[in-house]
C-alpha positions in Angstrom: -35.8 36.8 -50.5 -34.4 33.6 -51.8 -30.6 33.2 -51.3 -28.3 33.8 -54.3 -25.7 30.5 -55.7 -22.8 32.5 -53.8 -24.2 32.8 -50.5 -24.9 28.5 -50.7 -22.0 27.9 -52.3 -19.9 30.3 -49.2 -22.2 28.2 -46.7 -21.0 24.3 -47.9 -17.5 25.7 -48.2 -17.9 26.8 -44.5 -19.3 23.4 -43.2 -17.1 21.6 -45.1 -14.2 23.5 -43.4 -16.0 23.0 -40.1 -16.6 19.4 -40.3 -14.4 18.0 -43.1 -15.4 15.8 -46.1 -15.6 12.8 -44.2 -17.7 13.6 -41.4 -20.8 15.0 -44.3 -22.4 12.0 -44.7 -22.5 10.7 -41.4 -23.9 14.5 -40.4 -26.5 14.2 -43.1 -27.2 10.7 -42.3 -28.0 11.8 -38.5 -29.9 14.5 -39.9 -32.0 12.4 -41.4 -32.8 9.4 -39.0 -33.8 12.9 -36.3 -36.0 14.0 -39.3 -38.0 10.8 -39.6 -38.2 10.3 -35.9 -39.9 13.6 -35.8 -42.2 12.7 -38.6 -43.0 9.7 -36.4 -43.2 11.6 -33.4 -45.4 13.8 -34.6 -47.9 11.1 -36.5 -48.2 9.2 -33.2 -49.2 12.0 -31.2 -51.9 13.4 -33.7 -53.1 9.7 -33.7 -53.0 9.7 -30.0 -55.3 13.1 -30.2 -57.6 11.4 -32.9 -58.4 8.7 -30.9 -58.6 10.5 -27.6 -61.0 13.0 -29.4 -63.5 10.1 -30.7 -63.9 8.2 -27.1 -66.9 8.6 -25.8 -66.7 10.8 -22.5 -67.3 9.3 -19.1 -68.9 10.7 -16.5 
């Protein structure tokens, strides 16, 4: 069930009342620096796991 344009538009009013217009983009800009880090994150690891998978074992 996808929400309706009331129930978004209720939800910005109420972060915008919670935050305040001024501290939006800096939130957002946050958001998005902790977003690519966790791309990142995530990229290294499965690298990590790649390259761990294709050494030879030793025994």
């Amino acid at each position: 069930m996808r929400p309706g344009i009331w129930q978004l538009l209720i939800v910005i009013l109420i972060i915008v009342v919670i935050f305040g217009g001024k501290k939006i983009p800096e939130l957002a800009r946050s958001l998005g620096k902790a977003k690519g880090e966790f791309k990142k994150g995530l990229a290294e690891g499965e690298k990590a796991e790649s390259e761990a998978s294709e050494a030879p074992e030793a025994k």
